[in-house]
C-alpha positions in Angstrom: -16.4 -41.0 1.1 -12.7 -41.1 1.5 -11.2 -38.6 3.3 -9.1 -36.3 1.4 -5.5 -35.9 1.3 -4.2 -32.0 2.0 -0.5 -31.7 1.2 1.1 -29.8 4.2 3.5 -27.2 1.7 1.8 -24.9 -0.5 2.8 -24.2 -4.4 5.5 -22.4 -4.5 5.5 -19.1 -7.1 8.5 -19.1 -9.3 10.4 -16.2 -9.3 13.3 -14.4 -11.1 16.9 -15.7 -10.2 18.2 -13.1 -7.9 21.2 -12.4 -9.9 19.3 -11.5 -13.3 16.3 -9.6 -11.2 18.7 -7.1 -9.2 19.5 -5.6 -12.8 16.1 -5.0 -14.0 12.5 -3.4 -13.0 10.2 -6.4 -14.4 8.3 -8.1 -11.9 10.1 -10.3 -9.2 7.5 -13.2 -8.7 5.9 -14.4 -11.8 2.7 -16.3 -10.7 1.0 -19.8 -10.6 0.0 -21.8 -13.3 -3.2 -23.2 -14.0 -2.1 -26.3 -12.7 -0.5 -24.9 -9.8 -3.5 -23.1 -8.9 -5.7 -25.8 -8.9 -3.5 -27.7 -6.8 -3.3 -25.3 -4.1 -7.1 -24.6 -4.2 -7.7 -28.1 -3.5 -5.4 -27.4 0.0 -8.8 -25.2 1.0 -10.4 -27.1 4.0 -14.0 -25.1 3.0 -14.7 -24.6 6.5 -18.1 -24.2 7.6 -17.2 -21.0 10.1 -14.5 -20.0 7.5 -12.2 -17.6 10.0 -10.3 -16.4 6.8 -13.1 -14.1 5.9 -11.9 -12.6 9.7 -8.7 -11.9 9.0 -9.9 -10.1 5.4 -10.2 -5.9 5.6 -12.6 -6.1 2.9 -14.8 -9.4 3.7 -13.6 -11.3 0.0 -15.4 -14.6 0.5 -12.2 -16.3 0.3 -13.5 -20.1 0.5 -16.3 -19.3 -2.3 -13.8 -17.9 -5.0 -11.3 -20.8 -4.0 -13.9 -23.2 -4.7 -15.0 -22.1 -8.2 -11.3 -22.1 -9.0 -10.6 -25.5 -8.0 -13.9 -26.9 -9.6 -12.5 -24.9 -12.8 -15.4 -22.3 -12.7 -13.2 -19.2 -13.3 -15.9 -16.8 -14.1 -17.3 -18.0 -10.8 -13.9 -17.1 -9.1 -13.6 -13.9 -10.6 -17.2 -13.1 -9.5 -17.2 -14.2 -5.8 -13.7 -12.1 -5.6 -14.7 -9.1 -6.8 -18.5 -9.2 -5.2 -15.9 -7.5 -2.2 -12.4 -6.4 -4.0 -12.2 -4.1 -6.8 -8.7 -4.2 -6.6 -7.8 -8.1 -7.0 -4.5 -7.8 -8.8 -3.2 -5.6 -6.5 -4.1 -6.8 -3.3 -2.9 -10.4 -4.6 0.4 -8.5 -5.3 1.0 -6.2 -2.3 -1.3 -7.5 0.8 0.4 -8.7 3.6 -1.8 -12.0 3.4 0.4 -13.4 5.8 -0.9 -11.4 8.9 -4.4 -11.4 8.1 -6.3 -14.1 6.2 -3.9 -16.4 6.1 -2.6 -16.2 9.8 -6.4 -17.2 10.7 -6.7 -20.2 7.9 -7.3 -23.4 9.8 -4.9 -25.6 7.6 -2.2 -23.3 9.3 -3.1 -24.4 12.3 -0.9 -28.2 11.0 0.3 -27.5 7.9 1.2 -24.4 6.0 -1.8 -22.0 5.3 -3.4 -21.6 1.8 -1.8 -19.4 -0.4 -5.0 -17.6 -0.4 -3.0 -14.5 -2.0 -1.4 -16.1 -4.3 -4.8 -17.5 -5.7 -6.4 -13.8 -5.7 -3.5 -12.8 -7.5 -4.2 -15.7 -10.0 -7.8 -15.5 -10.8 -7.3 -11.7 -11.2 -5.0 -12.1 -13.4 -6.8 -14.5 -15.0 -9.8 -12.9 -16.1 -7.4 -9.8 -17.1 -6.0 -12.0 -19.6 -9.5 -12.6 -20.9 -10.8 -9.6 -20.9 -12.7 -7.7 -17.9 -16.2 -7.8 -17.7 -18.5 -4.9 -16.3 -21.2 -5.4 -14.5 -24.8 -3.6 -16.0 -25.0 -0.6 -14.3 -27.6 0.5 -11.8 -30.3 3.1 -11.8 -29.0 6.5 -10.6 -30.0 7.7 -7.6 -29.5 11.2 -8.7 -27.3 11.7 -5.4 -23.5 12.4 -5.8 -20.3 12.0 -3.9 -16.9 13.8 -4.1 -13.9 11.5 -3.1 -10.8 13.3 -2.6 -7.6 11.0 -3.8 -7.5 8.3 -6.3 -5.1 6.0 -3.9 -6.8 2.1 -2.3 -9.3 4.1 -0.1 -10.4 6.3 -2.7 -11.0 3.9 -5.2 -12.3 1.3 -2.9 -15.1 4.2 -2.1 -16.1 5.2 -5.4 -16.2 2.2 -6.8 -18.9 0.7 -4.1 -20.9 4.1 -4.6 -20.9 3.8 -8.2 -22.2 0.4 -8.1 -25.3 1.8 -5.8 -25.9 4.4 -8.4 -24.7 7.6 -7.2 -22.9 9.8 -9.0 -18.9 9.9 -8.2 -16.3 12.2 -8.7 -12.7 11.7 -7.6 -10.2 14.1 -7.3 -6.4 13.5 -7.7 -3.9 15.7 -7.4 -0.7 13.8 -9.5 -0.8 13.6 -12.9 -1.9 9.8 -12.8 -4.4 7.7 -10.4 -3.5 5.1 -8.2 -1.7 7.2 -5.5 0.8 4.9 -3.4 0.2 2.3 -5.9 1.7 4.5 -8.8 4.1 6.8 -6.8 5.2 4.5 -4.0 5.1 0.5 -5.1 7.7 0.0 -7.9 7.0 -1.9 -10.7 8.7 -5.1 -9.9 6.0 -5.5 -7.0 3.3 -4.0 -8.9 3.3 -3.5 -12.6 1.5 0.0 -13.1 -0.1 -1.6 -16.2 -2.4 -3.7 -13.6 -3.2 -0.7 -11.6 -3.8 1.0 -15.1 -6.3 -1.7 -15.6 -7.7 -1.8 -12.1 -8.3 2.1 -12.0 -9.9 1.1 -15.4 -12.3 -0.9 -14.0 -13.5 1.5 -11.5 -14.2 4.0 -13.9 -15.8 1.5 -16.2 -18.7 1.6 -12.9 -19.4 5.4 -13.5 -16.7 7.0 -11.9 -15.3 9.7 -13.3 -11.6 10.5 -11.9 -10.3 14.3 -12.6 -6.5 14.2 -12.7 -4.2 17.2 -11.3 -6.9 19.0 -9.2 -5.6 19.7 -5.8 -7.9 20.1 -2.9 -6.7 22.8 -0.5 -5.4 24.6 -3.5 -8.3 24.2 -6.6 -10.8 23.8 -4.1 -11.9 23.6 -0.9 -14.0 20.8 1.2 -16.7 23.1 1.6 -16.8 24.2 -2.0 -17.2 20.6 -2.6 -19.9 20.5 -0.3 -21.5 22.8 -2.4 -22.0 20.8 -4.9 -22.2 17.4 -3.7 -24.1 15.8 -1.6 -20.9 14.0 0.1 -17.2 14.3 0.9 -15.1 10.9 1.5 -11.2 11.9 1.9 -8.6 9.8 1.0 -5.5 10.9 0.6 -3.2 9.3 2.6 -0.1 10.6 4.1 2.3 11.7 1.7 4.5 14.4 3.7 7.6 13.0 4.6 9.0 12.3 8.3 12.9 13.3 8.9 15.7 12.9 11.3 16.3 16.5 12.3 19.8 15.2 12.5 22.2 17.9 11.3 23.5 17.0 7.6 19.9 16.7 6.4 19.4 19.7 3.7 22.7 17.9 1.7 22.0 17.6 -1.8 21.5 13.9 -2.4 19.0 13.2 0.9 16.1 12.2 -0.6 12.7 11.2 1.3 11.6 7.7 0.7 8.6 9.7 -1.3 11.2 11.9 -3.3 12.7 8.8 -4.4 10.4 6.4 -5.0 8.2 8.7 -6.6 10.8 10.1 -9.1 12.2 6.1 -9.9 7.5 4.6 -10.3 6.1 7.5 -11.4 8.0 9.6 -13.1 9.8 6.4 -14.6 13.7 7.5 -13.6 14.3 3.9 -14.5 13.8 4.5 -17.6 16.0 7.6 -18.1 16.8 9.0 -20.6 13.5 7.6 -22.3 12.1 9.5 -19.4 13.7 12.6 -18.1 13.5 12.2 -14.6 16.8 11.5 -13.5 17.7 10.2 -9.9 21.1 10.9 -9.3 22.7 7.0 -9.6 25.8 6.9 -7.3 28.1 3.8 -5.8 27.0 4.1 -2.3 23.4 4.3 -1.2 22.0 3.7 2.4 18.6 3.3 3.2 17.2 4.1 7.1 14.5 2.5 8.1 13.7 -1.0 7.5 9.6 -1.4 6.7 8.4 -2.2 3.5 9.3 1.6 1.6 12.8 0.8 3.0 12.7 -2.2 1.4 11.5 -0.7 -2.2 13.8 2.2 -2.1 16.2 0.0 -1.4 15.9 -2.8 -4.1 15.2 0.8 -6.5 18.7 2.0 -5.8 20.4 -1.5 -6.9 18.4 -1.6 -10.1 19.2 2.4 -10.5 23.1 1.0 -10.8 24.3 1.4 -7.1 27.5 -0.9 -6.2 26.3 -0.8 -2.6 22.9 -0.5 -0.7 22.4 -0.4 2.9 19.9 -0.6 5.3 20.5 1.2 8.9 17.9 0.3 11.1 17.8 1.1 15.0 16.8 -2.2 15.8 17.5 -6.2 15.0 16.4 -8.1 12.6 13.9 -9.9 14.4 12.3 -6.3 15.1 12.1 -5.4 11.0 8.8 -4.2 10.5 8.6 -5.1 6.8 7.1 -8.1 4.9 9.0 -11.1 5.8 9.1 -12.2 1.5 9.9 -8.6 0.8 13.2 -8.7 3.1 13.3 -12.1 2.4 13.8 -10.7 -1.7 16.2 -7.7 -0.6 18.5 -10.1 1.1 18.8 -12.1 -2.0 19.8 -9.5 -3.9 22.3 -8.4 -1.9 21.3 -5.2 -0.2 23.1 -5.2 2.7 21.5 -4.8 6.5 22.8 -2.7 9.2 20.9 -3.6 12.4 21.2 -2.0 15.9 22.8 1.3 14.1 21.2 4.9 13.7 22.2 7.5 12.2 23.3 11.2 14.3 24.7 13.2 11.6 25.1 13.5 7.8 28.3 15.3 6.1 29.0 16.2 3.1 31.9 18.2 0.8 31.5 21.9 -0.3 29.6 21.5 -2.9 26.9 20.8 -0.9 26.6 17.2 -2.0 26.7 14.1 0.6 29.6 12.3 1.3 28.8 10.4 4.5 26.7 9.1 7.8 27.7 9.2 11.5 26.2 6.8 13.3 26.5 5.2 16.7 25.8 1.3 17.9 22.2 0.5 19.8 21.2 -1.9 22.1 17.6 -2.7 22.8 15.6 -2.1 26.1 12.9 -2.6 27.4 9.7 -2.3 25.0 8.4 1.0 23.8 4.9 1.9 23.1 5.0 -0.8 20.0 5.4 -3.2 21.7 9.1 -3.5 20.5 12.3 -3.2 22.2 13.3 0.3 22.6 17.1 1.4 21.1 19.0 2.5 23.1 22.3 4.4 22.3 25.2 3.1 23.3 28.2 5.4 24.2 30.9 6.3 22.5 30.2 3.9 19.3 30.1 6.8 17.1 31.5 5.7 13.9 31.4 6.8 9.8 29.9 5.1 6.9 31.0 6.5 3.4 27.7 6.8 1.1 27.0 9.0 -1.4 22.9 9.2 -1.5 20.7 8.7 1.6 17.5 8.0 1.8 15.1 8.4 4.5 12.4 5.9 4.9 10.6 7.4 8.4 6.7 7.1 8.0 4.6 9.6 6.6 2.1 12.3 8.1 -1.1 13.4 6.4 -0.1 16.8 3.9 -1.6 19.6 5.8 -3.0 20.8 2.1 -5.9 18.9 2.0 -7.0 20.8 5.8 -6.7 24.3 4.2 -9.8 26.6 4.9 -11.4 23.8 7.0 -10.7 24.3 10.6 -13.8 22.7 11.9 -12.3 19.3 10.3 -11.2 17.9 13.8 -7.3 16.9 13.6 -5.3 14.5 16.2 -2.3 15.2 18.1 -1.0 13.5 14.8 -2.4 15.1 12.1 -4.4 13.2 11.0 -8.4 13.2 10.6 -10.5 12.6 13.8 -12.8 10.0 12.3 -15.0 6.8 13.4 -13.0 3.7 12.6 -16.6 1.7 11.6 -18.2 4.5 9.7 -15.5 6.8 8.4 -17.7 9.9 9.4 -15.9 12.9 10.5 -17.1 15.4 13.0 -17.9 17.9 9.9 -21.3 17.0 8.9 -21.6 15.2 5.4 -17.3 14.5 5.5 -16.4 11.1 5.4 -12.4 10.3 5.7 -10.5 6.8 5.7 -7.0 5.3 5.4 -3.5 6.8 6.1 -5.2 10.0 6.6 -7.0 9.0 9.6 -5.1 5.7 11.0 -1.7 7.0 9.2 0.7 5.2 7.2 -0.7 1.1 6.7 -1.2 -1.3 3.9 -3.0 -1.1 0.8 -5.7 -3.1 2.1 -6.5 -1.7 5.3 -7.3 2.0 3.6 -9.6 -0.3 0.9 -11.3 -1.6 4.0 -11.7 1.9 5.4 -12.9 2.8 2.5 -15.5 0.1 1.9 -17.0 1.0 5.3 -17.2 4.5 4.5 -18.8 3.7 1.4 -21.8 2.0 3.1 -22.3 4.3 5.6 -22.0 7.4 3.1 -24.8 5.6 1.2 -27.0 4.7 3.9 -26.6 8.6 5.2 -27.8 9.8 1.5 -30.9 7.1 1.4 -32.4 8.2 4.4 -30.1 10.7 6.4 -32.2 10.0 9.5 -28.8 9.0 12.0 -27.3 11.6 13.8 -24.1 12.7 12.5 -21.5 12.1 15.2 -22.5 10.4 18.5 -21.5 12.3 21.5 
């Protein structure tokens, strides 16, 4: 049999011109074609230890769904994607594929890897188009399970625990599921009509999701307790992380969550369709420099901004966000600020913004991150004119969610005291997974967390014979 021919460059996905995309809040990369997926499925290797799977927080069997694709089989696809991944469409969309499965495909090792999220995206997509199929539903067990949050881990939870048969009730406090995926992705990343259809799905397995109920304030975890037989939380870490620079109460600071959440889910960009304004004004900078930086951002230039910055403390070889996602800002002009924090925001008497000091960095030695630690440099004070800032600092856990439950074990952090494999708390019958416990990460590390919390929640209700935390 003659050996087959790999080409060493994957497809590439078409995308919106730069110039045209900067003006408008439709999605950035468009997707493969057929032909273009079938192409790059035939890159797969089908490796007999597939290392992929590895590199996967959820375990999708990555060379099975490839292979049904490229043999045409998309029903197949769709079925070995979604045995592990109720979320495709996202997670083809928003995964950092790049430092997981596809940093551990062997092809990589030569050639460029396979564009194994690409492909997800494309099969999900896919059987969208043709209409998503439900699996037949399983006998009840007549146990039930309260998650609290509708964002990846929450979802990821109910929807394994639906398909076991137990009863599942999420809890959301916004006015819409999805959490990060609705508030904090914009719609030029991720359309909220897919995670209208993905959160769809979910609920299509049994779960019922109850929107505006706020735990800590409706409810407690113990009154929960009362009435179910299990606990998972999930909700992230919404509460916003500041300077505590002076400047910072001036009307026109936004958090990164403010801001993204008033422009995705409250549909700003759409103003005055919607009325959720965000002020739009000439001069916008950004600090920080992950992926939210990145959104907020790429929001402001579509909002109508003449100029958007990004100040970050470090270089660019130090930006923590998704290479293609600064990759996209730079095309579209957003302007970078490296080695440059921020000491002081000023404003006029109105109260409004007018400005940033800031003073020049240098890097040191490396910090606890394992990247080179800033380091002020004296008397490089200088000004920048803006007219909105935006703070994109990390998150912490919302303290809410802990209300009337002090024996729910916090870190130093705030966040939940949990094991990483099971999810189990040290309150009995409380499970808890994703930001809230490892704080803010991607989309597909709280799925994962969830997943795993999922299992062990429904091997704790089928025989409850482990003991709950090991000393």
């Amino acid at each position: 049999m003659p050996k087959k021919t790999i080409d060493p460059h994957r497809q590439e996905m078409t995308r919106q011109d730069p110039e045209v995309r900067r003006h408008n809040f439709d999605e950035v990369a468009l997707g493969y074609t057929m032909e273009q997926a079938i192409v790059e499925a035939n890159r797969c290797l089908q490796c007999k230890k597939p290392l992929c799977i590895d590199g996967c927080p959820v375990e999708v069997r990555i060379p099975e769904f490839i292979l049904k694709l490229s043999e045409g089989d998309m029903w197949g696809s769709v079925e070995a994607l979604k045995n592990r991944n109720n979320l495709p469409a996202i997670c083809g969309r928003v995964c950092p594929q790049e430092t997981q499965c596809e940093i551990k495909c062997v092809l990589g090792k030569k050639f460029e890897p396979v564009a194994i999220g690409r492909l997800e995206r494309f099969v999900a997509d896919w059987e969208i188009s043709q209409g998503v199929r439900v699996p037949k539903p399983p006998q009840p067990t007549g146990l039930s399970v309260a998650i609290i949050g509708a964002g990846p881990a929450g979802l990821a939870a109910a929807g394994d625990l639906a398909k076991v048969g137990h009863k599942v009730v999420v809890y959301e406090a916004l006015h819409a599921s999805g959490g990060v995926l609705s508030y904090g992705i914009p719609e030029f990343r991720l359309p909220k009509s897919i995670v209208r259809t993905e959160v769809s799905y979910v609920e299509s397995l049994g779960v019922e999701v109850r929107l505006n109920a706020v735990i800590g304030r409706l409810y407690t975890i113990d009154e929960l307790l009362d009435e179910y037989d299990a606990v998972f939380l999930g909700t992230g870490a919404g509460l916003p992380t500041f300077m505590r620079i002076p400047g910072e109460n001036y009307n026109g600071v936004y958090s990164a969550n403010e801001y993204l959440t008033r422009t995705n889910l409250m549909k700003a960009y759409l103003f005055p369709e919607w009325d959720t304004p965000v002020k739009v004004k000439p001069r916008v900078a950004v600090v920080g420099a992950g992926n939210v930086a990145m959104d907020s951002s790429r929001c402001a230039l579509r909002l109508g901004a003449e100029e958007v910055h990004i100040v970050y403390r470090r270089s660019r070889t130090e930006v923590p966000a998704r290479a293609e996602e600064f990759e996209n800002a730079e095309e579209e002009g957003i302007i970078f600020d490296f080695l440059t924090n921020p000491v002081e925001v000023y404003g006029n008497d109105e109260g409004w913004v007018t400005g940033m000091r800031c003073i020049r960095m240098e890097l040191g030695e490396p910090d606890s991150s394992g990247r080179r630690r800033p380091i002020p440099i004296p008397g490089s004070e200088f000004d920048m004119e803006m007219d909105i800032v935006v703070m994109a600092l990390g998150t912490r856990p919302n303290p809410l969610v802990f209300a009337n439950a002090p024996d729910l074990e916090r870190t130093r952090w705030g966040t939940v005291a949990a094991i990483e494999s099971t999810g189990r708390t040290k309150k009995e019958r409380v499970w808890a997974g994703g930001d809230i416990v490892t704080g803010a990460a991607t989309v597909i590390s709280a799925m994962g967390a969830g997943k795993r919390a999922a299992t062990d929640i429904n091997a704790y209700l089928q025989n409850g014979k482990n003991p709950w935390w090991p000393e």
